[in-house]
N, C-alpha and C positions, 0 to 999 in steps of 0.2 A: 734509356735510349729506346726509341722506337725501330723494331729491325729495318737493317738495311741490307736491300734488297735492291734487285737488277731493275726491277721496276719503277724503284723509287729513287734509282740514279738516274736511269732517263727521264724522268719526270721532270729533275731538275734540271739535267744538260739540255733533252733539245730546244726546248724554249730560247737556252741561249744559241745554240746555230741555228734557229730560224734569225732570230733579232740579228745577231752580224750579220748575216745574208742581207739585210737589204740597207748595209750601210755605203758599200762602193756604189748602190743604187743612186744613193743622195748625190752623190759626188758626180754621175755620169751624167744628173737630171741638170745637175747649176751647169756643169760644163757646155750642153745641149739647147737649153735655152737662151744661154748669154752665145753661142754659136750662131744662131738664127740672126744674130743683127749683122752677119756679113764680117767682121772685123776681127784682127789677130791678137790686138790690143786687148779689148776685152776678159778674152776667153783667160791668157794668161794672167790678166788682174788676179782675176777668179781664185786660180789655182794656183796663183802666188800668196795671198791673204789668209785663203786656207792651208797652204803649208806654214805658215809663219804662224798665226792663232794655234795650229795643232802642235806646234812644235815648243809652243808655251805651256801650253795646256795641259802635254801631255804628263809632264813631270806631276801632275797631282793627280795620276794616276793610282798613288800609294795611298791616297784618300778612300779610293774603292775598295782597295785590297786591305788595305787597315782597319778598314768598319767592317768591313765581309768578316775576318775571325775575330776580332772581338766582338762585333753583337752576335754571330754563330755562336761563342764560348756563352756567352751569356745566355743567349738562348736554349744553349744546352744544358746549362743551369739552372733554369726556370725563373729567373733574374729579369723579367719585362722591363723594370723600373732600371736598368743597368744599359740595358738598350736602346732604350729611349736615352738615357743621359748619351750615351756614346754616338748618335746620331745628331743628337743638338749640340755634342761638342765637333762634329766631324761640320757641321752647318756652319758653322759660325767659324769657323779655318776657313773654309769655301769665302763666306761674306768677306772677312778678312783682305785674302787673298786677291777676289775680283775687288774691291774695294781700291788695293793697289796700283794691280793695271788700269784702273781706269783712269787715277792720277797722273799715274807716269807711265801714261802711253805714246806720249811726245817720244819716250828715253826710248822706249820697247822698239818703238817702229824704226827708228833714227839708227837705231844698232844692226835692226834687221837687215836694211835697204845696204847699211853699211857690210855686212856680211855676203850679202846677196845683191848688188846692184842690178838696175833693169833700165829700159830704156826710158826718157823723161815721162812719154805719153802713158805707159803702164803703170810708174810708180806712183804718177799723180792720182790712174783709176783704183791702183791698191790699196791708196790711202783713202782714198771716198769709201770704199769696201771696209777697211781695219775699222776706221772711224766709226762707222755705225755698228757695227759684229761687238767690236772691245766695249761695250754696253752688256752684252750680254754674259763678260766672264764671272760676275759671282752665278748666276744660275748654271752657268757649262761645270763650272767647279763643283757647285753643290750637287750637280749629278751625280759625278761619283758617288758622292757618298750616298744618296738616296740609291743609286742600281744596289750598292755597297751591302745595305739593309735591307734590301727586298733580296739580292741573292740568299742574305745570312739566315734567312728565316723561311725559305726554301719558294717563295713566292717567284720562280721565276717566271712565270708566265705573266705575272704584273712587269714584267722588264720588257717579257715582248707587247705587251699591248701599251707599256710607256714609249717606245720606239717606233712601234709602227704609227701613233699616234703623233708624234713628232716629226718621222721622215715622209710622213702623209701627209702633212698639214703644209711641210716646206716645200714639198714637191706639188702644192697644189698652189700655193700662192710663187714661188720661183715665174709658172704660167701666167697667174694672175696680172703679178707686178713687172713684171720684162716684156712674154707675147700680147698682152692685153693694155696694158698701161704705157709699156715702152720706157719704165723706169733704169732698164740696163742693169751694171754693175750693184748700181745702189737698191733695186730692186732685188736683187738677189742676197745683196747683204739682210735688206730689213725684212726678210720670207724667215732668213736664220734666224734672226734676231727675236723676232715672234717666236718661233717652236722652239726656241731656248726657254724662252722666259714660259711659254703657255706649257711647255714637258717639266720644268719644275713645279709647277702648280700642281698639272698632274701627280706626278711623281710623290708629292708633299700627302696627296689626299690618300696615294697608295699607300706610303707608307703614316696614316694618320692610327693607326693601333699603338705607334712607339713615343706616339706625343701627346695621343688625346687623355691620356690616365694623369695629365700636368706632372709629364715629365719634363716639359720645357720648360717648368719654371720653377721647379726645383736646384735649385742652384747652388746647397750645398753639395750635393749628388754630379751635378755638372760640372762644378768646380774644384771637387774635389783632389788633394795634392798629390795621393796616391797613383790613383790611374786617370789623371789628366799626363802626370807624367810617365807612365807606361804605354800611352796613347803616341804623345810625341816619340818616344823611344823606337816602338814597333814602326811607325811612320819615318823619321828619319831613317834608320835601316833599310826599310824599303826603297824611300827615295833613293839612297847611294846605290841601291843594287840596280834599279832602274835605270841610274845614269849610267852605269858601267857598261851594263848590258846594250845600252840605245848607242853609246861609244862603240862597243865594239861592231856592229853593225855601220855604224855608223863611219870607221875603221875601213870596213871590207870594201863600201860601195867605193872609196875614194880611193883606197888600192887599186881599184879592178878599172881607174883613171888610166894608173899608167902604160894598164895593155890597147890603149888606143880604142878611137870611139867605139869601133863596132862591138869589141869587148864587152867596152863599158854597159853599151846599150842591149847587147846581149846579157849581163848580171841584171840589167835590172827589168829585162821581162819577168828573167826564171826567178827573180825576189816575190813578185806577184804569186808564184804558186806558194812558198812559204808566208803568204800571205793569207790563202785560201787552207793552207793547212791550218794558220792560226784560229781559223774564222771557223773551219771543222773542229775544233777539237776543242777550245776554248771551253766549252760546256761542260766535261768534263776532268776540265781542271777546276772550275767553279766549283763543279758537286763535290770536290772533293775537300774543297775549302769549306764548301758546310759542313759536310757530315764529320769530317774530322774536326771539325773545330766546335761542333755539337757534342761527340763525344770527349773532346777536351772538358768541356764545360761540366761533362754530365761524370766526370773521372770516371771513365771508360776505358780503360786499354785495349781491351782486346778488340772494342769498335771503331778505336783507330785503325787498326790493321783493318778489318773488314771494311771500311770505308776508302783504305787506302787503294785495297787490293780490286774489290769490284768497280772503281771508279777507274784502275787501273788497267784491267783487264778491258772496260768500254774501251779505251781512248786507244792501247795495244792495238785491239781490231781496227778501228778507225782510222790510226796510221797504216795499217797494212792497206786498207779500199783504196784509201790515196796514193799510196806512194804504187801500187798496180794502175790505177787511173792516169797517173803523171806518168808512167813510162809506157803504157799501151795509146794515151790518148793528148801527151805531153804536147807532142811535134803538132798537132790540132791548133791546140790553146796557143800555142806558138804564133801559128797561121795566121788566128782573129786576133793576134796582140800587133801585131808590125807587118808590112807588108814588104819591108825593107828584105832583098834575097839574102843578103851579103849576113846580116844581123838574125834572122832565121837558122842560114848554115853557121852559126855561131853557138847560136842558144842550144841546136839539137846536140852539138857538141858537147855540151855541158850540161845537158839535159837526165842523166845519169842520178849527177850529184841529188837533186833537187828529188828526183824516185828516192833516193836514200833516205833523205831530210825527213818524212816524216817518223821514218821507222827510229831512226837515230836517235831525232830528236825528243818524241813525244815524251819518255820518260824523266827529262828535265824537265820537261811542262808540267807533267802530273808532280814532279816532286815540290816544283812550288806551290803547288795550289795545294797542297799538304803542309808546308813549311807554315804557309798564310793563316790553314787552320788550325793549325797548334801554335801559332804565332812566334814563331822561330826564326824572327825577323834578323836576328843577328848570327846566327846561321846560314840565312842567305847571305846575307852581306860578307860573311867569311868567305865563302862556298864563292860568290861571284869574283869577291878580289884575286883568288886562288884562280879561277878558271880563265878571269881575264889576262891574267901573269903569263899563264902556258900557251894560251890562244897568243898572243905578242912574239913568243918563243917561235911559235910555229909560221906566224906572218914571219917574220926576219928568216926563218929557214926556208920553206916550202914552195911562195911564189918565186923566188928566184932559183929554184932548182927546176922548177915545175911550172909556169906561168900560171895561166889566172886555173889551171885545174888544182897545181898547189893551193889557191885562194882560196878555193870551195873545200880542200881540203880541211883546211886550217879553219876554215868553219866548221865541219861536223868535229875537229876537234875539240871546241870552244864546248857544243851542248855532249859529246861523248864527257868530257872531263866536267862538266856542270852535273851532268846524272850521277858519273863515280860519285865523285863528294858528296853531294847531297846524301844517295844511299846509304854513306857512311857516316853518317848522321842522322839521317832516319830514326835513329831507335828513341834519340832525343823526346821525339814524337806520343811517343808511349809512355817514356818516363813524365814526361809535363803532364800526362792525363793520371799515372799509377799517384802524384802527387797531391 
């Protein structure tokens, strides 16, 4: 193992808080220029389509995280030909997978609209929107796992020049094809649809060291029974822990229904800063899914810890900048999110919790992205079923003793009890590398 040092954590982390930084960018630019055409219709297509694609999509999220520690382990093993396999296996899930939706995108859309109804004129512009986007889910899939592999092999800086090069290109034709052509809806679809397909390309030539050695066609290697099926295993684990965890959240927003709108709309400004803490801190849950999952590979123990702890100690600080920024400069952010008075004096009421949130939280953040590198995929999934059991305890207890301040409670419950356990599991970590 190459030492791991303060410099060679940031190295790998900021790259990735520049690259999220300019992802609610994309999102502000479709909203903005489908806004220009005058109509309300539109704008919500928009932003219905992209909830609905993201909200598919998101689940092969465990694709990133799957490839990140196993080609990390491998790499840390000096195993090229290992990584290469587990990127061509991680491709071809992706193909698979878009392959699907694109079949049964009739069923996908049809269940959507049916969960989410909208008005006739929007769902008709949604489905012009889905229609051309759901082309592009094997490449959105296959991301994952290309970011997956460039994170694991410390290239982060290829993730932000695959990103910027994607949210540059959509945000340049979005203009193109909406203010210039007057395409609309479906101009903003086919802007995505291109920096899908043109950031895998990319993506593909970044990561071409893990395929150009004809790792791709090595197929006994690819297909091998061993770890094709230790790939699904680590994968599956994850996926449950991600649904759990997108539940519970998912949980809270519809709780904080029943404190009536202002409530409501007050939870989901202050979700935007734990959104911004995600987008900070992110980076260094990454580094730490390499270098631990480097020293897994490289049977290192004590670089686990060292990996664990300096990656831990970055993101420590990092929650402490935010969580002083959110309550010196919270009631601000507040100001430029809504101009509603009533939803304002709401949020700053609960404006507290969310100062807390990073400091709470970050140590469940760091402890996954150490699970991911020792690939202790089923130890999250204990860890999250366990945390999700008590966070439910504490929903049935807390908002009705306490309204929606109990709800925010019962969240920093959820990651205070996701850190315990994990921590007490942690060592796991060390033994899979002393092995």
């Amino acid at each position: 193992m190459d030492e791991i040092s303060h410099r060679r954590v940031l190295k790998i982390a900021l790259p990735i808080v520049v690259s999220n930084a300019t992802v609610p960018l994309l999102g502000a630019v479709d909203t903005g220029v489908v806004g220009q055409m005058g109509l309300a219709a539109p704008i919500g297509a928009v932003g219905m389509g992209a909830v609905i694609l993201a909200s598919i999509y998101w689940i092969f999220g465990f694709l990133r995280m799957g490839t990140s520690g196993l080609v990390a382990q491998s790499h840390g093993a000096r195993d090229p030909a290992e990584s290469g396999a587990i990127l061509m296996r991680a491709l071809m899930i992706a193909a698979a997978a878009g392959l699907v939706f694109i079949l049964l995108q009739a069923w996908f859309f049809r269940l959507a609209f049916w969960v989410s109804p909208a008005s006739d004129e929007v769902e008709a512009l949604t489905r012009r929107y889905l229609a051309i986007r759901i082309w592009g889910a094997p490449a959105t899939i296959a991301l994952y796992a290309v970011t997956g592999w460039l994170i694991a092999v410390e290239r982060t800086r290829s993730v932000l020049v695959l990103q910027l090069w994607m949210n540059g290109l959509n945000i340049g034709l979005d203009f193109l094809f909406v203010l210039a052509f007057g395409w609309g809806v479906a101009g903003v679809a086919g802007a995505t649809l291109i920096s899908e397909w043109s950031g895998l390309g990319l993506g593909l030539w970044l990561c071409r060291a893990g395929i150009s050695g004809g790792q791709w066609r090595d197929w006994a290697r690819v297909f091998d029974r061993v770890k094709v099926s230790r790939m699904m295993k680590v994968n599956s684990d994850i996926m449950i822990r991600s649904v759990l965890l997108q539940a519970a959240f998912t949980t809270f927003v519809f709780w904080g229904a029943h404190f009536g709108d202002v409530t409501l709309a007050a939870n989901q400004v202050l979700l935007q800063f734990l959104e911004i803490t995600a987008y900070g801190l992110d980076g260094f849950a990454f580094a730490a899914e390499t270098l631990v999952g480097q020293a897994v590979g490289a049977r290192a123990p004590r670089a686990v810890r060292r990996a664990s702890v300096v990656t831990s100690l970055w993101c420590g600080a990092g929650s402490v900048l935010l969580a002083l920024f959110f309550w010196f400069g919270g009631g601000l952010l507040i100001d430029l999110m809504t101009t509603e008075p009533e939803v304002r004096v709401a949020a700053r009421a609960f404006l507290p919790w969310v100062a807390l949130g990073p400091v709470i939280g970050f140590a469940s953040w760091m402890f996954d992205g150490i699970f991911i590198g020792a690939t202790l995929s089923r130890e999250m999934r204990n860890t999250m079923l366990a945390s999700v059991g008590i966070y439910a305890m504490a929903l049935a207890l807390l908002p009705g003793a306490f309204g929606n301040h109990g709800l925010w409670a019962a969240l920093m419950v959820l990651n205070i009890v996701r850190a315990v356990s994990m921590a007490l599991q942690y060592p796991a970590a060390e033994r899979v590398a002393a092995a």
